[in-house]
C-alpha positions as CSV (number, residue, x, y, z in Angstrom):
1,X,4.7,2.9,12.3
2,X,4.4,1.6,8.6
3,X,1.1,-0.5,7.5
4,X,0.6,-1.9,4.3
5,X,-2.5,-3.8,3.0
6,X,-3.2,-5.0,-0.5
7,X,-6.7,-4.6,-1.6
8,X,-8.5,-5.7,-4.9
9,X,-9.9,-2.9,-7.3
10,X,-11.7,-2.4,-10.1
11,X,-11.6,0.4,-12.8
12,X,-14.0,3.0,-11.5
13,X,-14.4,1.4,-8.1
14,X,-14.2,3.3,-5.1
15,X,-13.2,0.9,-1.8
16,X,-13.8,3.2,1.6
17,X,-10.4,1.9,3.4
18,X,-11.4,4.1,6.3
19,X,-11.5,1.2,8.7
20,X,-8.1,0.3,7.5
21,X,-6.8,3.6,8.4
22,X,-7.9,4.1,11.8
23,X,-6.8,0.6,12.9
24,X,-3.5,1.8,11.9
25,X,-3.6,4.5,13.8
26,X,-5.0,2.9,17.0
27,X,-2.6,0.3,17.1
28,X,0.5,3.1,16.6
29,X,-1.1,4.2,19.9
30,X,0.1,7.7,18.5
31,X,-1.6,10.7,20.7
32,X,-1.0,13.4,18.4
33,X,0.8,13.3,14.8
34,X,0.2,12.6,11.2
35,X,-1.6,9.9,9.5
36,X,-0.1,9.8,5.3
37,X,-1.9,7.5,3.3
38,X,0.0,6.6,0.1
39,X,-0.6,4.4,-2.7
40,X,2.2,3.7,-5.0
41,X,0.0,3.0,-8.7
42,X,0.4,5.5,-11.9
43,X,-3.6,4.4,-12.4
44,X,-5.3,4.6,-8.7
45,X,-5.5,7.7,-5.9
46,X,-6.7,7.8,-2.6
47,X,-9.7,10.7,-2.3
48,X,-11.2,11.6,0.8
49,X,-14.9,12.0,0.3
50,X,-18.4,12.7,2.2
51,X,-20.1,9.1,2.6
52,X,-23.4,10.2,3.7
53,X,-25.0,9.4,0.3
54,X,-23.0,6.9,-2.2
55,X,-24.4,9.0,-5.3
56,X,-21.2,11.3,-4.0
57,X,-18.9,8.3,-5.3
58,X,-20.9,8.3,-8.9
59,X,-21.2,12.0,-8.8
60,X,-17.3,11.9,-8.7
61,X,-16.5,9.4,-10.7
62,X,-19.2,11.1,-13.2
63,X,-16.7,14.4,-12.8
64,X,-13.6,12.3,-13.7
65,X,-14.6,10.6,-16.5
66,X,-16.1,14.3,-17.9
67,X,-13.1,16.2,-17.2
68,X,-10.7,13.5,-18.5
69,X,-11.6,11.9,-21.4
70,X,-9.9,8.9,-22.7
71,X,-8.1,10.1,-26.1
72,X,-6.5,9.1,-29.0
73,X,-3.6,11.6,-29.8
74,X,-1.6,11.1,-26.4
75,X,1.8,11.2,-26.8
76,X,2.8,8.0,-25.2
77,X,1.9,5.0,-26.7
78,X,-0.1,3.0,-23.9
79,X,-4.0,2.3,-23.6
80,X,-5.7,5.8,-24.0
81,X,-7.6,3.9,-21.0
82,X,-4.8,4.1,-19.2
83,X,-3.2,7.1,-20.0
84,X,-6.3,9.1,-18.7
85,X,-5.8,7.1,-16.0
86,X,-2.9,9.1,-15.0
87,X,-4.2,12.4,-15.4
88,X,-6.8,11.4,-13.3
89,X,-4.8,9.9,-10.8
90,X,-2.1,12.8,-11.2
91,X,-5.6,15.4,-9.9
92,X,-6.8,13.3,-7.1
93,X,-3.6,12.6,-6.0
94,X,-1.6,9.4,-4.6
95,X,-1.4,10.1,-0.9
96,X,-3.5,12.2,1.8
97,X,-2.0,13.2,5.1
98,X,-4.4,13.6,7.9
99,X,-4.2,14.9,11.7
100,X,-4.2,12.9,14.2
101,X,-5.7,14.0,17.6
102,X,-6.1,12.8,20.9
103,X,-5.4,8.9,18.9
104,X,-8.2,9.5,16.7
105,X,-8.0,10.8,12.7
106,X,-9.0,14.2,12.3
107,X,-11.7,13.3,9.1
108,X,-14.5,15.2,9.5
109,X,-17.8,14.3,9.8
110,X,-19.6,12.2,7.6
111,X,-16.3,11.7,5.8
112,X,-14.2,8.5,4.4
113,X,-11.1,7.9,2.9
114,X,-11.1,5.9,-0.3
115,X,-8.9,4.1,-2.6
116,X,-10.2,4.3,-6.5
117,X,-8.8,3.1,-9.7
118,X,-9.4,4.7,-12.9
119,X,-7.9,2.0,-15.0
120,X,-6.4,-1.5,-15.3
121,X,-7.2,-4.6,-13.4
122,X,-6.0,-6.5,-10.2
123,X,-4.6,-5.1,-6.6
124,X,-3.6,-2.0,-5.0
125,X,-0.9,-1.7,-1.9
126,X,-1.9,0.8,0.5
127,X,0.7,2.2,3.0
128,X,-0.7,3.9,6.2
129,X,2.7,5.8,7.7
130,X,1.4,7.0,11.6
131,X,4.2,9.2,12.6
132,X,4.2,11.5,16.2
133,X,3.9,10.9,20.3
């Protein structure tokens, strides 16, 4: 079962689309399987993070923006904005796959999934593939 949802994003927000995600999977009414989140943008990735304390979020973000610099001498001519963007998006990655168990997402405790965006403006299209029996 394929879900898709657009959601508005900022550069540098973090949106916790964990609610999204396991209404997907309780309606696939999926016992056991896998549960791939995807997002198809060359500026945004979908991180799975602790949510105990939102300074996580910042802490990462913090990380990102440290370890990826925006720069001048990239080869490709865009926005160094926005080719940073794509390193960082091309470390966190696009998509997560995640057990599912008994109907339920195995997560973790204390644990969300989120969608961020390192660059650029407007939405984001989520798809939520639940796959199993």
């Amino acid at each position: 079962m394929i879900h898709k949802k657009e959601f508005v994003i900022s550069p540098g927000e973090m949106i916790d689309i964990t609610g999204f995600v396991l209404k997907c999977v309780e309606e696939s009414k999926i016992r056991q399987g896998l549960c791939s989140i995807y997002q198809p943008y060359c500026n945004c990735a979908i991180i799975v993070l602790g949510n105990k304390d939102v300074n996580i979020q910042k802490d990462v973000a913090n990380d990102f923006a440290r370890l990826v610099p925006p720069r001048i001498d990239y080869l490709c001519a865009d926005d160094p904005m926005e080719e940073s963007a794509h390193t960082k998006s091309f470390i966190a990655g696009s998509a997560k796959d995640l057990a599912v168990e008994d109907g339920c997402v195995v997560l973790g405790e204390n644990r969300s999934v989120f969608l961020t965006r390192f660059a650029g403006e407007g939405t984001c299209t989520c798809v939520v593939t639940v796959i199993g029996e």
